[in-house]
Steps between C-alpha positions, in 0.01 A plus 500: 500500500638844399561744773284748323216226519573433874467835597142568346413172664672610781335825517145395384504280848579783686189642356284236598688430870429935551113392482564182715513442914803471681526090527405466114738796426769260701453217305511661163802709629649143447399453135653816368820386691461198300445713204823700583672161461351405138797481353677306739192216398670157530721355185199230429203728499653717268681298303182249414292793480755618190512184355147451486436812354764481224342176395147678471666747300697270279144265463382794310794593221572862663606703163709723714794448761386792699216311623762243641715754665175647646458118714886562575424867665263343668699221701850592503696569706479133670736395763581249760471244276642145479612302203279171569198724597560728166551200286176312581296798420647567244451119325129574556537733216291364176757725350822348633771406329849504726709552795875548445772668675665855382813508687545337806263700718208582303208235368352580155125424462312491168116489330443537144172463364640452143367151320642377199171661314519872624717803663461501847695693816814361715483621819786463755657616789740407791564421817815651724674235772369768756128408393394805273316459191669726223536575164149434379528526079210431248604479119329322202559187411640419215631915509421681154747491266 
């Protein structure tokens, strides 16, 4: 969640806690705590949220990348995250193709929604040996020559 989208969340609560009594202002004094931390959302919630979205959006032949990076914006930055956790989710992908290793401490993961009948999009990105999700890249695939 973008910081810019936490805040109106953030302050749209405080709206609705102003009109509220004390012990439900309290409790809901707790949620936009919780939505302080949005971004700090655990590696699997995010990450399978991502995943599951970029498959949607793959299902349906976007005809522009933006549209990808847009799902990107949406999820990154994701941290804390572990290789085994990162790799399961990331096999659920209709869309996936591989897992290989770009140096010695960074995993590679790609989807590609290209068949052997029609252009389609690679997606990939990486993950750091300190857990962090980086690098996320969308191109077409095959490229135009």
């Amino acid at each position: 969640m973008s910081k810019m989208r936490a805040l109106r969340l953030i302050t749209l609560a405080t709206i609705v806690v102003g009109n509220t009594s004390a012990v439900a202002a309290q409790h809901d004094i707790i949620t936009i705590a919780q939505l302080e931390r949005a971004p700090e959302l655990d590696c699997a919630t995010k990450l399978k949220g991502l995943i599951i979205d970029i498959d949607e959006l793959l299902a349906r032949n976007p005809r522009n990348l933006n549209d990808v990076y847009a799902v990107f914006h949406r999820y990154f930055p994701i941290n804390r995250c572990g290789v085994d956790e990162v790799s399961l989710i990331v096999k659920t992908s209709r869309y996936f193709r591989s897992i290989s290793m770009n140096g010695p401490k960074m995993h590679a993961y790609s989807l590609n929604s290209e068949t052997a009948s029609s252009r389609g999009v690679a997606v990939s990105f990486g993950l750091t040996d300190a857990g962090e999700l980086v690098f996320p890249f969308a191109i077409w695939s095959p490229p135009s020559l």
